[in-house]
N, C-alpha and C positions, 0 to 999 in steps of 0.2 A: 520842818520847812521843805520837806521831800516828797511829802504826802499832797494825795490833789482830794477833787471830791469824788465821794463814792469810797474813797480807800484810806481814809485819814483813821489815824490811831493806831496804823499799822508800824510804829517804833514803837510807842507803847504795849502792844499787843506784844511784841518781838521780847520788849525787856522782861516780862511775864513766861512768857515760854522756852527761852535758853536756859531756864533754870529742869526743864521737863528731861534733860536725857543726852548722850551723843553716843555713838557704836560703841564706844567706850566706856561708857558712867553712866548708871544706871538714873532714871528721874528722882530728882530731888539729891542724888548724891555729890552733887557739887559742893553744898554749903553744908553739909555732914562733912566731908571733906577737909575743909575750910577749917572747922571746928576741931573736928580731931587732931589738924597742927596747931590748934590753942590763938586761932584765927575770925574773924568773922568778915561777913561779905553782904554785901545789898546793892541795889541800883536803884536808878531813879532817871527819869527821860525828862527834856526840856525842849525847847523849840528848836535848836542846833545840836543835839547831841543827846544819847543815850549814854548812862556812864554805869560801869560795874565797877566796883574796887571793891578790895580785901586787904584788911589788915593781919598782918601776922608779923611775928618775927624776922629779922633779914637772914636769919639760916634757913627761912622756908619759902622762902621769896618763888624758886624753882618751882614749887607745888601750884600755884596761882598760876606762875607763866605755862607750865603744858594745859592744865584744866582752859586756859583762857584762849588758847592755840586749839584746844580739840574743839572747843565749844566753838568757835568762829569757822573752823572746818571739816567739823561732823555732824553736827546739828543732828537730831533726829527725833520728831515728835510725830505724833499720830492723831489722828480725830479724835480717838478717847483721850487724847489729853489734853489738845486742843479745845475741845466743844465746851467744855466744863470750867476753862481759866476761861475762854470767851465770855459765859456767864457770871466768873467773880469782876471781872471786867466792866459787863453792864452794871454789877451792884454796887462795885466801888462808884461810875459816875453818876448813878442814882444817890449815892449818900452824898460825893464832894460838889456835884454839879445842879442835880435837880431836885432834890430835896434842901439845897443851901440857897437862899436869894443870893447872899453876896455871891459863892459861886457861880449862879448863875449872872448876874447880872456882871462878872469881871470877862464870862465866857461871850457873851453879846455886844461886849465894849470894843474886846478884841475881834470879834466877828465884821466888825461898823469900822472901826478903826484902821484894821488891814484890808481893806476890801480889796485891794490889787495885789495882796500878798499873800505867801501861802499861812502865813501868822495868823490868817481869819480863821484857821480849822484850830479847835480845842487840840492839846497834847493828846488827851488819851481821847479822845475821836469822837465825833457822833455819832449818836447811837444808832443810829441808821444804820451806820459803815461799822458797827462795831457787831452788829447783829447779823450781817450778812458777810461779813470778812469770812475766811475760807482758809484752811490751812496750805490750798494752793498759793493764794492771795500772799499768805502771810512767809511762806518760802522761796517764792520768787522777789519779795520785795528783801526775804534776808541775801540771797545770792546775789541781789545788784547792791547792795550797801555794806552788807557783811563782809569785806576783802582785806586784806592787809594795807593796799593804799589808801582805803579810807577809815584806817583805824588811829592811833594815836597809844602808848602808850606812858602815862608816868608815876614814876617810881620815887619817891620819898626814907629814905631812912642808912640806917648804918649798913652799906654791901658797898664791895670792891665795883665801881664801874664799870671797869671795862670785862669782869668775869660775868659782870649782868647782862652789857652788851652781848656778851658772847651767847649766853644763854639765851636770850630773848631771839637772838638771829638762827640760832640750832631749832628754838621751838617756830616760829613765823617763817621765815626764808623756804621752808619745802610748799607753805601754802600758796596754788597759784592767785597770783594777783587778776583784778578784775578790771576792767573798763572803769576810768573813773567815771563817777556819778555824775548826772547831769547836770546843770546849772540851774540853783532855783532861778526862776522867769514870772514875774511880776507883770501881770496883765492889767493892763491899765483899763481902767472905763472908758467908754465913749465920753467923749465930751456934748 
């Protein structure tokens, strides 16, 4: 709902490349990470939200919240790692979008559907905008969205609350907060 034209698919592209790296953890050592506390992790982007979770035990709950804290404020990927999830990117919406009718024809409904909405742009982008997105593109759009006020997080299982609180405000609280995000704006048709 963030995205305009020209630059749509840019959370999706996002949830594909936080997994590349940060000055601290080397690409792809996130979900190695993950694993080695007897844990796993995956995301998935929707029209309101892009979501990461990891499951693990609640004695490793801490290990997710710093990885999830660095990753939100160290980010660090590059054109080689960039250019290359760019084109797994076009192949996945060549297999789910334009090689599928029902995909495609669910991605045109909604295009017809929202016409005054930003809901008309497919999640993971047209390929227009997914082809020419730019890892400038795609790191400015994390620094206006990627902040601690526009994050959320929630936690499920057996930990002491208020030691999680503590913990989660030790790992977020030093990251500075951003301008919040714009207001999606719904441009109507001429009548």
């Amino acid at each position: 709902r963030n995205e305009r034209l020209g630059y749509t698919g840019l959370s999706h592209i996002l949830e594909h490349i936080t997994f590349k790296g940060t000055e601290t953890v080397a690409p792809e050592e996130y979900s190695k990470i993950i694993q080695r506390n007897g844990g796993r992790t995956n995301a998935f982007t929707a029209q309101d939200n892009t979501t990461y979770f990891a499951m693990l035990a609640s004695d490793r709950v801490g290990v997710v919240i710093d990885l999830e804290a660095d990753r939100l404020a160290h980010l660090k990927v590059t054109d080689e790692q960039f250019l290359p999830e760019r084109d797994v990117i076009l192949e996945e919406r060549r297999l789910r979008i334009e090689n599928d009718p029902v995909g495609e024809l669910f991605e045109q409904l909604n295009a017809t559907a929202y016409a005054a909405h930003p809901y008309q742009f497919p999640i993971i982008g047209w390929s227009t905008d997914i082809a020419q997105a730019t890892l400038k593109d795609v790191l400015a759009y994390h620094a206006k969205y990627y902040v601690p006020n526009n994050a959320f997080i929630v936690a499920v299982g057996d930990f002491d609350s208020a030691a999680l609180t503590a913990k989660i405000r030790e790992a977020f609280d030093p990251i500075e907060r951003g301008p919040m995000p714009p207001a999606v704006r719904a441009i109507e048709p001429a009548q």
